[in-house]
N, C-alpha and C positions, 0 to 999 in steps of 0.2 A: 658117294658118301657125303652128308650134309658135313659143314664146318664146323668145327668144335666152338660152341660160346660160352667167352665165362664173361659171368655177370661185371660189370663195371668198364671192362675193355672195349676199346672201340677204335678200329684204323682210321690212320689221319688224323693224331690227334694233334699235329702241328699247326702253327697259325699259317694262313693263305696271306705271304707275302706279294702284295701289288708293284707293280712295275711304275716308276716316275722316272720324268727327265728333271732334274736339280737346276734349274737357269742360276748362274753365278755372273760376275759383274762384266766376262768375257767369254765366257765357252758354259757347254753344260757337263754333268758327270750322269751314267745311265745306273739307276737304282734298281734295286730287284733280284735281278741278275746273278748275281756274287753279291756278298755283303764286303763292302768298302772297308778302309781301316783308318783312324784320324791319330796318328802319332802326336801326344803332347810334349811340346816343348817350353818346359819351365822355364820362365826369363826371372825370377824371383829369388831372392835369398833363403824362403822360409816356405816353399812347399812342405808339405804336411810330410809328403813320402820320400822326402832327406834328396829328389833330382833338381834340386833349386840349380840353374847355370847361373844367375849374375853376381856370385862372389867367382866363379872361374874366368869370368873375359868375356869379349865377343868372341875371339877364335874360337873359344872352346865350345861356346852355342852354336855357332855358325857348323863348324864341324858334327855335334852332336844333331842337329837337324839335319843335314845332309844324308848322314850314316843314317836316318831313319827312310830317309828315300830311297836307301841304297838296299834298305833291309825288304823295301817295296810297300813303304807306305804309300794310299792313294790322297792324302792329301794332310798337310803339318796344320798342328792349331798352335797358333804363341799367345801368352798366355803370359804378361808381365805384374800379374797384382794374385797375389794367394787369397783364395776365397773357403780358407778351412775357417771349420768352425771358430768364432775370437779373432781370427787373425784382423791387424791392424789397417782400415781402410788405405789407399793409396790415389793422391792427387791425378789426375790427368797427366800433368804435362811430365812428373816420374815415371809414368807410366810409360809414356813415350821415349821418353831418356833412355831407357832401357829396351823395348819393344823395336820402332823404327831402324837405327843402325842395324840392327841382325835381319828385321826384312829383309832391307835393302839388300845387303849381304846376300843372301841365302840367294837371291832371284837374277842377281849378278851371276853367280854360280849355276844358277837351274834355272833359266826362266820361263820353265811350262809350268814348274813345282806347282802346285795347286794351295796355297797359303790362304787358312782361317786365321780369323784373329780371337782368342777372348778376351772379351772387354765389355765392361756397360758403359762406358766411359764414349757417348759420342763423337767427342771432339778426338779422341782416339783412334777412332773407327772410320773418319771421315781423313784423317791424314792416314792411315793405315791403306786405304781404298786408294786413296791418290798415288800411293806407290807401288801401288801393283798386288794387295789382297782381293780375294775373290769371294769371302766368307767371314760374313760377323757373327760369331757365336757369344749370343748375350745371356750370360745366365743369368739376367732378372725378368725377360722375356718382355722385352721394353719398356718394363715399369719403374725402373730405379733414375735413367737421364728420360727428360720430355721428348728430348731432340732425339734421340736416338731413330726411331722409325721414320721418322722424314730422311737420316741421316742414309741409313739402307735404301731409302726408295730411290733416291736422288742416285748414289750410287750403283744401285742397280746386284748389287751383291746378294751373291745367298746369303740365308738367313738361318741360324740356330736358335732355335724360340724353345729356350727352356721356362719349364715350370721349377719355381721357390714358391716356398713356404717360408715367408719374411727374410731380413737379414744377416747374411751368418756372424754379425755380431749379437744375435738373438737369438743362433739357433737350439744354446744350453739352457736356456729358459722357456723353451718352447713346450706346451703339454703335450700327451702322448693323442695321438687318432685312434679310435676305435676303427677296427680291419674295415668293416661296412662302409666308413666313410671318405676312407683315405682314396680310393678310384675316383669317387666321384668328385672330389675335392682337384684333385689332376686333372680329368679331365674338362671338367670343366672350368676351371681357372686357363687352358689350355687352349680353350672354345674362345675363352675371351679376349686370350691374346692374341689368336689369329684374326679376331674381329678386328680390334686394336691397329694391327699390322696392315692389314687391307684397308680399314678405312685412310690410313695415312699412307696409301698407293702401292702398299709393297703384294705384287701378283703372290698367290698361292701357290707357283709353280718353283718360286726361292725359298719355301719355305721348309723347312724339316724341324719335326717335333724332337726335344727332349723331355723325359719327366722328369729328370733334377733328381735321382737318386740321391740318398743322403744333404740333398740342398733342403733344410728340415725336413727330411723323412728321420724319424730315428730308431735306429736298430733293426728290431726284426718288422719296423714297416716298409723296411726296404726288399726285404723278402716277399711279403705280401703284393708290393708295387710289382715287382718281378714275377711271382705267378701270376698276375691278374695283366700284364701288360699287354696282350694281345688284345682287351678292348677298347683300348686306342687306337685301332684301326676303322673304328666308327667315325673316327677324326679326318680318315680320308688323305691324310695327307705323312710322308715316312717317318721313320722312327731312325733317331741316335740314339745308342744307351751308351751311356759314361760312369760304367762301374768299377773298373779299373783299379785294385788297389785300397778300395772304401774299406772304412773301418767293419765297417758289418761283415765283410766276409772276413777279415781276418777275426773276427770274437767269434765266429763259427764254428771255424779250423784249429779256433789256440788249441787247445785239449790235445789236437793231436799233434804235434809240434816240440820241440828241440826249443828250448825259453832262447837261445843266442842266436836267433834266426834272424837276420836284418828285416826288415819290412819289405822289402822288395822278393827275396825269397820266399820269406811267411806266405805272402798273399797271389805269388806266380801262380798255382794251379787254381787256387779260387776264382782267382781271374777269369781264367781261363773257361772251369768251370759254368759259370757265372756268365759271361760272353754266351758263348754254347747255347746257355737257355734263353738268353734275350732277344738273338738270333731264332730259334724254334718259336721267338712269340711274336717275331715279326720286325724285329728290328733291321735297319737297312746299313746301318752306318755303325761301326765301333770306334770311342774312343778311348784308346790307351796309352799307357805307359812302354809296353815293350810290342815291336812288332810281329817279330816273327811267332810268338806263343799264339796271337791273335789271329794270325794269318793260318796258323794248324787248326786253331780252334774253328773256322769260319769255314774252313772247308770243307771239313766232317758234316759240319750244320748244314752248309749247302748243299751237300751230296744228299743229306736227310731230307732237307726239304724240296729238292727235285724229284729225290723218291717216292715220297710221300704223296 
């Protein structure tokens, strides 16, 4: 009996995740495989999604970082300067203020923890390295410090090469993409900063691609970004998506929703959701807010895509 065909359907229709070795500033992490999970930890007063730790202490960072390794994350991002939309830039050396002591910390306590830093802040990322980080996640993709990609080369650290679209003191003024152009505007801005990153020594093998969801995408072009994200695999090199909590899934979901719902609640299965697909399009690395929803959502995906 021939197979039943309906018009539009087609098996496999998931993205062919590729296999990398991630070289970081001491060990590597094997991509492909399983999709990884990057627990953020807010060292900031004024995160957008109310987990700011620096009005609680270091203990309370220290502790709340730990409990994310504990939940089985494969690797912490800290993260001391809020990069939401407006939010008020932050000097380097407060950035450190806050940042360094909780490293330190945390590697005292664990010192295999696998610890990214974000920051475009080189001078940051250059005393972050010297204390035992592994991971510079810049989401300006080397363009906002000069120094920065000499700063990664020298230190030898993987790299988080996000794509923005200007700065998010700019991003409410920002005009809208028509759908057709907003891929090719990522990827190739994406293209340029891996040039970028190589010509100033940093191998291609520290490299992992972010698109900067919601880093001026806005609204539903972050949805557009998200279906079409599997042709970023032309780039050759992995994929992080850090969607985690963005405003765009929650204005999806409000309609269906309880109005007293904290933002952490609201946007838990969107999340989750939302993971799910950017995994199915090829994503290697998730960054979030809560582990364990990550960690269900990632293995469903994985099961899919081995099936597949």
């Amino acid at each position: 009996m021939r197979p039943l065909y309906i018009p539009g359907y087609h098996q496999g229709m998931f993205a062919t995740r590729s296999s990398f070795d991630w070289r970081l500033r001491s060990r590597s992490l094997a991509l492909g495989e399983r999709t990884l999970v990057m627990a953020i930890v807010n060292l900031t007063p004024d995160s957008f999604s109310g987990d700011g730790l620096a009005v609680q202490g270091m203990d309370a960072a220290v502790a709340a970082a730990l409990s994310q390794l504990d939940a089985g994350a494969d690797i912490l991002d800290l993260g001391a300067e809020s990069t939401r939309p407006g939010a008020t830039p932050v000097e380097a050396a407060a950035e450190q203020q806050r940042l360094l002591p909780v490293l330190e910390a945390i590697l005292r306590e664990r010192p295999e923890a696998v610890v990214s830093i974000d920051t475009y802040h080189a001078a940051t990322a250059l005393a972050a390295a010297e204390r035992g980080a592994e991971i510079i996640n810049d989401v300006s993709g080397l363009t906002w410090d000069d120094k920065m990609a000499g700063v990664v080369a020298a230190t030898g650290c993987g790299l988080v090469l996000m794509h923005t679209r200007g700065r998010f003191t700019e991003w409410k003024e920002l005009p809208p993409l028509a759908p057709e152009a907003l891929l090719p505007l990522v990827r190739d801005g994406l293209r340029e900063q891996i040039a970028l990153a190589k010509a100033s020594g940093v191998a291609a093998g520290r490299i992992v691609l972010d698109p900067g969801f919601g880093f001026g995408k806005l609204g539903e072009e972050n949805f557009t970004l998200l279906a079409r994200m599997d042709a970023l695999a032309a780039l050759e090199l992995p994929v992080l998506a850090g969607i985690s909590r963005k405003g765009f899934l929650g204005a999806a979901v409000r309609h269906t929703q309880r109005a007293e719902l904290s933002l952490a609640d609201a946007r838990r299965t969107a999340t989750t959701a939302a993971n799910v697909a950017a995994i199915l399009a090829g994503a290697h690395v998730l960054r979030v807010h809560e582990v364990q929803p990550a960690r269900e959502g990632a293995a469903i995906a994985d099961k899919l895509l081995a099936s597949g």
